[in-house]
C-alpha positions as CSV (number, residue, x, y, z in Angstrom):
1,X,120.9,173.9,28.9
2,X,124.1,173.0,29.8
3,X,123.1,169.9,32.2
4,X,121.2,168.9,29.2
5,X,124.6,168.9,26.7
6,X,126.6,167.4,29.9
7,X,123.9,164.5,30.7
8,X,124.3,163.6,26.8
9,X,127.9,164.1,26.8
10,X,127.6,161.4,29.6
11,X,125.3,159.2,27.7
12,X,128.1,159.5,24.3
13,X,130.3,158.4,26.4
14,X,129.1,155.8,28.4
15,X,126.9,154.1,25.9
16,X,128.3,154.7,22.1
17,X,131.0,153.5,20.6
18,X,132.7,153.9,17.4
19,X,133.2,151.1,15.0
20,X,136.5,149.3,15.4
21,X,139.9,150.2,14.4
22,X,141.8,147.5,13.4
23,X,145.6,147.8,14.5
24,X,148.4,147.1,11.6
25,X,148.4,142.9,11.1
26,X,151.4,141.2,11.9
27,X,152.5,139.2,9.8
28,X,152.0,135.6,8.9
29,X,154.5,132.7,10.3
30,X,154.7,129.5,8.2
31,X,155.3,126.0,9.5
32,X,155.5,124.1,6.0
33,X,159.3,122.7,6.2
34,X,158.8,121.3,9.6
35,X,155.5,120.0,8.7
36,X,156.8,118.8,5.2
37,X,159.7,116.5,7.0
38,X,156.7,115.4,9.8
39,X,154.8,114.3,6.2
40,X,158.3,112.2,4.9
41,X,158.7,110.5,8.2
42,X,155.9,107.8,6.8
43,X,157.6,106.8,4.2
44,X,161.2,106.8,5.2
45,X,159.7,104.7,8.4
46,X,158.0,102.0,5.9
47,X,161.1,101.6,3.7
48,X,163.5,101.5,7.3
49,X,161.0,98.9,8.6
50,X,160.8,96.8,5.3
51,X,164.5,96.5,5.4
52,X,164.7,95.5,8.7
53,X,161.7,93.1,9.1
54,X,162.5,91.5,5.4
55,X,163.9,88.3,7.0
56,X,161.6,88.1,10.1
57,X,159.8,85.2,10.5
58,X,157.7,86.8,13.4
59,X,154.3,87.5,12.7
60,X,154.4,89.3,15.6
61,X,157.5,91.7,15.5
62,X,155.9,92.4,11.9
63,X,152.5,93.4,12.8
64,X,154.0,95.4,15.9
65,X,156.4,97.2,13.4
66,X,153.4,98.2,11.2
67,X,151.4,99.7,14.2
68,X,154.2,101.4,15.6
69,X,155.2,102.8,12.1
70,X,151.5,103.9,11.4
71,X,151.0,105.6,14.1
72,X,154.2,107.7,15.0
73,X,153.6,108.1,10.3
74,X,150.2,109.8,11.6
75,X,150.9,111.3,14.8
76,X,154.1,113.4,13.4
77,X,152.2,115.4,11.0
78,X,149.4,116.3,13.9
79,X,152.1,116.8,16.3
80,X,153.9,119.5,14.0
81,X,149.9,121.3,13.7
82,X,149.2,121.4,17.3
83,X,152.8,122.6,18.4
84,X,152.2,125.7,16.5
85,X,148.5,126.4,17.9
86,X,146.4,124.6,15.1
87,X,144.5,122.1,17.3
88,X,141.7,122.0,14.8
89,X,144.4,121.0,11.6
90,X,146.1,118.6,14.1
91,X,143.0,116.4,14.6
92,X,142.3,116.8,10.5
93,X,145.4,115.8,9.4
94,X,145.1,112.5,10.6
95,X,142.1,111.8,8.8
96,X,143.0,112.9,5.7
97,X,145.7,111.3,5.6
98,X,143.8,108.1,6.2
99,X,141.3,108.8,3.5
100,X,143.5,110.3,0.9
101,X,145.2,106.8,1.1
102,X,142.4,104.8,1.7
103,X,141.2,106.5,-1.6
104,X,144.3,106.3,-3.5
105,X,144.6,102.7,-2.2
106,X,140.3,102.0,-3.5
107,X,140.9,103.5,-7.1
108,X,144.3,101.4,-7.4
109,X,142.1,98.5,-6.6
110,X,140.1,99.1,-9.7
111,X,142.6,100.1,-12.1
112,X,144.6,96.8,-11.1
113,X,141.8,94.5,-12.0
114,X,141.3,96.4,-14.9
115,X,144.5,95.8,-15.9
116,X,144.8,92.0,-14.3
117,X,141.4,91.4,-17.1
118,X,143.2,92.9,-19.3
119,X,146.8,91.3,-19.5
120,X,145.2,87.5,-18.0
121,X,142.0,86.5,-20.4
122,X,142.5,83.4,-21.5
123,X,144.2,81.7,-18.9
124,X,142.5,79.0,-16.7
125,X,140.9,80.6,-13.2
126,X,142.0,78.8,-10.0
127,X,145.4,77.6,-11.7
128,X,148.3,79.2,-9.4
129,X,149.7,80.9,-12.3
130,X,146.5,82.7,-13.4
131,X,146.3,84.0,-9.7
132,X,149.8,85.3,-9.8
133,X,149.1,86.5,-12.8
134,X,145.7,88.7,-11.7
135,X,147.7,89.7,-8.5
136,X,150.7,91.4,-9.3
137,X,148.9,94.6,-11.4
138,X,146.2,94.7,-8.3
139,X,149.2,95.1,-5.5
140,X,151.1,97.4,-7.8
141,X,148.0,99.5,-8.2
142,X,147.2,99.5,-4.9
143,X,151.4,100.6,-3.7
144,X,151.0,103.4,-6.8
145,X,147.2,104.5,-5.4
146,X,148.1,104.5,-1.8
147,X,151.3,106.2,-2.4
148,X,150.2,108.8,-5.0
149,X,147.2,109.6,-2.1
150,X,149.3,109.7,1.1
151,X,151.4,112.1,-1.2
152,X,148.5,114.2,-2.8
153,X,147.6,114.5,1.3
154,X,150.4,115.5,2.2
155,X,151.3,118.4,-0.8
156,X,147.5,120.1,-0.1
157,X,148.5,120.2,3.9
158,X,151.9,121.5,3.7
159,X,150.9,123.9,0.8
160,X,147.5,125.3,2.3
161,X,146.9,124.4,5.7
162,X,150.7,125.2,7.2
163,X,150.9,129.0,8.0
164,X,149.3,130.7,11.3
165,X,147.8,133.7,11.1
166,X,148.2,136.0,13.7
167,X,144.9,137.3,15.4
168,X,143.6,140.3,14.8
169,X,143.6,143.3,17.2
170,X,140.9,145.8,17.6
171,X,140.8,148.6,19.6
172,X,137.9,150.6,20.3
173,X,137.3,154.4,20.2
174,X,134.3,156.4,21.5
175,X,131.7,158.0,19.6
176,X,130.8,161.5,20.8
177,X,127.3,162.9,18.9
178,X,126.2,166.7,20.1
179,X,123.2,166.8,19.4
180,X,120.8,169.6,20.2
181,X,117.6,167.6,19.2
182,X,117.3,164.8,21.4
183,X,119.1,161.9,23.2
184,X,120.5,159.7,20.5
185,X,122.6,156.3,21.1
186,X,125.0,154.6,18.9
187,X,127.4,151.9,18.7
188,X,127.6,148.4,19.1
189,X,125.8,146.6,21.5
């Protein structure tokens, strides 16, 4: 009899286990005014390099500028993700921030032709002014769209997506079941 209650006693507590126990979390860190500013480089990068490049007469220095802006513009806010362990949001964060303002950009399109139909009827088509005319509300539109995106982007990210949470401990703790009728295993396997 008592082999029997040692051999299960052996079998408890080689083979079961209790469910987990969970250790206090630790609390949550936030990232969101770092990632905020990475968000306002963009824009304060676009405005800087507007400035600058407004009397260049290099196509080249101009299309090297917008690169360079657009990238280091989307490469801040990822940067800011995947120095605080959030590889996954760094590779999103590029992409949204494309399609939000790519989106922005597409229904700022349509408003401004709305508009442009609206505000330039009767004039002739294929005269300079009725072009000029038709153009202005489509670029504006499109500024507004893009802008209103990039910045729609970048409020969901900072406000949802910016805080790590820590990972969660577990401890385990043997299950020990006398039982007189029988071998009987438990636990996860």
């Amino acid at each position: 009899m008592i082999l029997r209650h040692t051999a299960l006693f052996f079998f408890s507590m080689v083979f079961a286990t209790a469910p987990a126990i969970a250790e206090e979390p630790a609390a949550s860190r936030s990232y969101s005014v770092p990632l905020a500013l990475s968000y306002a480089v963009l824009p304060a990068l676009t405005v800087a390099g507007a400035v600058a490049l407004n009397d260049s007469e290099s196509d080249a220095a101009v299309a090297a500028a917008t690169v360079t802006i657009g990238v280091v513009g989307l490469a801040t806010p990822a940067a800011v993700h995947a120095l605080n362990g959030e590889g996954e949001r760094a590779g999103i964060a590029p992409l949204g921030t494309l399609a939000a303002t790519a989106a922005g950009a597409l229904i700022g399109v349509g408003i401004g032709a709305l508009v442009a139909d609206a505000e330039c009827p009767e004039r002739t088509t294929g005269s300079e002014e009725a072009d000029q005319c038709k153009l202005r509300p489509v670029v504006l539109s499109v500024l507004i769209g893009s802008g209103l995106g990039y910045l729609g982007w970048a409020t969901f990210d900072v406000a949802t997506r910016s805080t790590v949470e820590p990972p969660v401990k577990v401890a385990v703790a043997p299950l020990v079941s006398r039982s007189t009728a029988g071998l009987s295993v438990s636990g996860a396997f």
